[in-house]
C-alpha positions in Angstrom: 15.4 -132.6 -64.9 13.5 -130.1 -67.2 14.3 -126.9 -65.0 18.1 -128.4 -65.5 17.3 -128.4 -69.3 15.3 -124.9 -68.9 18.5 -123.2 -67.1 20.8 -124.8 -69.1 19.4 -123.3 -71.9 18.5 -120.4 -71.0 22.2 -120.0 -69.8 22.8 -120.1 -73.6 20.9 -118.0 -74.8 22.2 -115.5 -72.0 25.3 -115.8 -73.6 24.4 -115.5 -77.4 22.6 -112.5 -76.5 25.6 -110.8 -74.2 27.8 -111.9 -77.4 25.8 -110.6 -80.0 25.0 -107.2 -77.9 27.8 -105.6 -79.8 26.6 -105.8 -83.0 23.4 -103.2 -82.0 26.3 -100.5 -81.7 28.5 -101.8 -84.1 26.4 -102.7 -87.8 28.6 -104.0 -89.5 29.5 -107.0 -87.2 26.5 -108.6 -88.6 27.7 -109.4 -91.7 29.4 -112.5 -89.5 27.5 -115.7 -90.2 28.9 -116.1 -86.4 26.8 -113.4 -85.0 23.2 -114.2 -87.3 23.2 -117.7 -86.6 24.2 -116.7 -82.3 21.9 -114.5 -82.1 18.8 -116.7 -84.1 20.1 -119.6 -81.8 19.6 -117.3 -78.3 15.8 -116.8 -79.7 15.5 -120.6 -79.9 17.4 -121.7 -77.0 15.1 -118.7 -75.1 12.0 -120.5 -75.9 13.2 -124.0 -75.0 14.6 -122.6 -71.9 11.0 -121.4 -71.2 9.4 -124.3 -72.7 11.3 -126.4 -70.1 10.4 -124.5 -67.1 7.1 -124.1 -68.1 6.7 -127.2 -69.4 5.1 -126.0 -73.0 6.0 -126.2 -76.6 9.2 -126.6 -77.5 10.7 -125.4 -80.7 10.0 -127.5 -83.8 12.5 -130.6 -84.6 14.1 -128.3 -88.1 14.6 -125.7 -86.3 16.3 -126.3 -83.0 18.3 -128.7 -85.3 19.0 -126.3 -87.9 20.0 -123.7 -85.5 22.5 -126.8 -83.4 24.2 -127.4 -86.5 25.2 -123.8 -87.8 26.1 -123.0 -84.4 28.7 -126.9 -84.1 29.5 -125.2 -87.8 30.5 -122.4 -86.2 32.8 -124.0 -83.6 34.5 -126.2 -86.0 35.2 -123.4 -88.7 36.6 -121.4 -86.1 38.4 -124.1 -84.9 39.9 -125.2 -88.0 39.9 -122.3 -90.5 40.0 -118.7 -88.9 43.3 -117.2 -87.5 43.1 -116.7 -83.4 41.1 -113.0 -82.6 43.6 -110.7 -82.3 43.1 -108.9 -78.3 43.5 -105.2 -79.5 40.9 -104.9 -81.9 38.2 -108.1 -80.8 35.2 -107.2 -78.9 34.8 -108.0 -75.3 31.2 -108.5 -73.5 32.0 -108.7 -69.2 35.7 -108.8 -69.8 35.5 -111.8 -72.2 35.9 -112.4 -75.8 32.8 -112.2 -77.7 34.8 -114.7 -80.0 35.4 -116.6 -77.2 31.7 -117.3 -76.1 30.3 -117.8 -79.7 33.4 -120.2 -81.1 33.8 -121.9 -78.2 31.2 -121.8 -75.4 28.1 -121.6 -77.1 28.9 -124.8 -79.4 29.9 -126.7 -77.2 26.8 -125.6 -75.0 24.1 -126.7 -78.1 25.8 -129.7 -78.5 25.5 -130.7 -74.9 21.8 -129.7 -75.0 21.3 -131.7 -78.0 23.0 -134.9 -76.7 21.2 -134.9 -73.4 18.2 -132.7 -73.0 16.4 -133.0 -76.6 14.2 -135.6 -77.7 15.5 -138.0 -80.3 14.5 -139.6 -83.7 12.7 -136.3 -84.4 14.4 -135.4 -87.7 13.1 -136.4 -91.2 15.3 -137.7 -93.7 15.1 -134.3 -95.6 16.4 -132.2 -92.5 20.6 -132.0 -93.4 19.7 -130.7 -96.4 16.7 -128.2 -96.0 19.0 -127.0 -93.3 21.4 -125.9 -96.3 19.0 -123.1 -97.5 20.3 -120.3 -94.9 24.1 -121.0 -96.1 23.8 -119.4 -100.0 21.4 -116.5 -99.0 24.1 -115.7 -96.8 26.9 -116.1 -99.3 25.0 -113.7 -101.5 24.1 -111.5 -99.0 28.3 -111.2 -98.2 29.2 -110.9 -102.1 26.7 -108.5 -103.0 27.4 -106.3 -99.8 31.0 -106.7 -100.9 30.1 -105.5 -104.3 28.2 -102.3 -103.4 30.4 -101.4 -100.4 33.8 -102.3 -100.4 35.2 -100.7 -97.5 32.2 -101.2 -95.1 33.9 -103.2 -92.7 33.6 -105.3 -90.3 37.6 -106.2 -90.5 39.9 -103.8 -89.0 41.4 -102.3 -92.6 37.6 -102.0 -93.7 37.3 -104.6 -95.8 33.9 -106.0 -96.5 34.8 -109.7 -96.3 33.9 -111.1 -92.9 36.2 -114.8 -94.0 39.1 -114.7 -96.2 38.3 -117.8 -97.7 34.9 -116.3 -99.1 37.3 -112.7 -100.5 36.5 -112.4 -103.9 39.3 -109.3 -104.1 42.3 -111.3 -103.0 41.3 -114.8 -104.3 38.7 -114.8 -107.0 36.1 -116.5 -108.5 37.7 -119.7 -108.8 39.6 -120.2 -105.4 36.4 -118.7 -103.4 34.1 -121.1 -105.2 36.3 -124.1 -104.5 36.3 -123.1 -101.2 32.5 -123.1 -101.0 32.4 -126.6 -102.7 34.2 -127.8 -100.0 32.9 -126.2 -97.2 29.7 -127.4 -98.5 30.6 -130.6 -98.7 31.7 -130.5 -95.0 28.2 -129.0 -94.2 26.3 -132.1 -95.7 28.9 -134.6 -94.1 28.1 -132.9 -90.8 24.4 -132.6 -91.0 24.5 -136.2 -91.7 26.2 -137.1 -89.2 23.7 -135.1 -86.5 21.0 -137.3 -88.6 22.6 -140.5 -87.6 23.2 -139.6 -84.1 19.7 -138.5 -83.5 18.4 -141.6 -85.2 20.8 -143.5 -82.7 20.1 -142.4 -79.3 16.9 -143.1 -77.6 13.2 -141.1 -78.0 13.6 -139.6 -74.6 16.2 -137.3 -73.6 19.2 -138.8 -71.6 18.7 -136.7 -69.1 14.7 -135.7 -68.0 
């Protein structure tokens, strides 16, 4: 079952890298926390792909967890928060959505490999929330961007704020850092919850 595991994820990283291909001709789409954590998560899933075939290290525990639950972040913010992509003006890798493959397929994908190819009861106590360190470097990396460079894109009008619910222009301080409280909150709720299910399923992957 390990050269399932090693296609399988290799087959994701395939399609974080095809999704994130757009961003090397278009800069600014990296300002999406979408398209950092999808492309960090191909690099991972590329080395546990190989480590499965080839039978050799896999990833640390933190990381290949860290990288599972931004990416499930990413499907259920998407899911929950963000209006549908709009056809005319999304990016399409092979005729599909890039949106598409990184909100949808790819989280669903990593959750998959988590349930039934990883090895369990890995993760330390401390994991959910050292895995919280990536999410305010990001915030400031967005404000400050947003601060120097208004009208640098990556939305269609030019407007520097990849999330509306992070747009310091239209919302302020107040309503934006509300919205961080909670979203935060949500964060630590999740990565607990990934804690609990690892600690609950057996040492040896389900499948292999």
């Amino acid at each position: 079952m390990r050269f399932v595991a090693g296609l399988w994820r290799l087959a994701c990283a395939f399609l974080c890298f095809a999704a994130t291909s757009v961003a090397w001709h278009t800069p600014n789409y990296w300002v999406y926390f979408t398209y950092q954590t999808g492309f960090v998560l191909g690099i991972v899933m590329l080395w546990a792909g190989a480590a499965s075939l080839l039978n050799g290290i896999q990833p640390p525990a933190w990381l290949k967890g860290c990288l599972t639950f931004y990416i499930v972040i990413t499907g259920i913010v998407a899911l929950t928060l963000l209006p549908p992509p709009d056809p005319a003006t999304s990016k399409y890798v092979f005729g599909i959505l890039t949106n598409t493959m990184l909100h949808q397929a790819v989280p669903i994908i990593a959750a998959i490999d988590f349930l039934l190819f990883d090895e369990h009861r890995r993760f330390a106590w401390h994991y959910p929330l050292t895995w919280l360190i990536y999410f305010p470097f990001y915030l400031t990396f967005v404000l400050v961007r947003a601060q120097l460079w208004p009208r640098s894109g990556p939305q269609p009008d030019g407007g520097a704020y990849p999330y509306d619910f992070i747009n310091l222009a239209k919302f302020g301080w107040v309503q934006v850092g509300s919205n961080i409280f909670f979203m935060l909150i949500g964060f630590i709720l999740l990565g607990l919850l990934l804690f609990i299910v690892d600690r609950i399923l057996p040492k040896r992957p389900l499948l292999g």
